[in-house]
C-alpha positions, 0 to 999 in steps of 0.5 A: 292755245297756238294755232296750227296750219298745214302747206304742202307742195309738190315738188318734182325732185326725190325725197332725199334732194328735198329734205337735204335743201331744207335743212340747208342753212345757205339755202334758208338764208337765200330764200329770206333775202326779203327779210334780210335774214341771216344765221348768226350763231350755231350752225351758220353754213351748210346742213344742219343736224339733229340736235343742233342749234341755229339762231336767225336774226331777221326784220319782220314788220318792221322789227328787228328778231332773233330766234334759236332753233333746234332740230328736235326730230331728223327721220332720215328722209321722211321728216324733221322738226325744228322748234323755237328754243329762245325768240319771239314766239310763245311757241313756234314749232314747223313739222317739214314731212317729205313723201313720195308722190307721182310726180316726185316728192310732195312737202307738207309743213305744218306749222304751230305758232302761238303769238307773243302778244295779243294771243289767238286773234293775231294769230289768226288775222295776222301772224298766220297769213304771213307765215304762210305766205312766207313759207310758200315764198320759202319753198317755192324759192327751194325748187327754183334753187334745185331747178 
């Protein structure tokens, strides 16, 4: 059973300049520095679209990863889905919902990860906080980036 949780954030710009930055590849690419991720195949540069594909390589924990994405979902401007198609999850799928708010546009990610080892407990106590924690470095580096 993977585990699930929900991020939102407020953002003060429109629906359309916040769903353009997250599917903008540069702009991921930008916001993991940390991690020293990068695209490596697919689509490597600029926006990407539904149906296409882009493979990150990045270190967390230490590890060398590699992970296929697709955008299985694009409803202009409202929401896209990207899903793990090869990498090293069980399952990693991130729901990214925009909608209108009084401020601007507020961001909901929900994210369904299901740990390739130790199952449901390191999920918990491990692999989601640190999702977590790096979407919302994620996002708020997106706003710095629009600012």
């Amino acid at each position: 059973m993977p585990s699930t949780f929900v991020l939102t954030t407020e953002a003060p710009y429109g629906v359309e300049e916040m769903l353009d930055i997250s599917l903008d590849i540069d702009a991921h690419v930008s916001s993991m520095a940390q991690s020293g991720e990068r695209a490596v195949a697919g689509v490597t540069t600029g926006r990407i679209g539904l149906g296409e594909t882009v493979t990150w390589r990045a270190r967390h924990f230490g590890i060398w990863f590699t992970m296929t994405s697709e955008i299985a979902e694009l409803e202009r401007p409202s929401r896209f889905v990207d899903r793990q198609v090869r990498g090293p999850f069980r399952a990693f799928t991130h729901v990214h919902e925009f909608e209108t708010s009084g401020t601007g546009t507020r961001m909901t990610d929900r994210i369904t990860v299901a740990s390739p080892i130790f199952g449901r407990l390191a999920e918990r106590v491990v692999l989601v906080p640190y999702l977590r924690r790096l979407i919302a470095k994620r996002n708020a580096h997106l706003l710095e980036a629009l600012a």
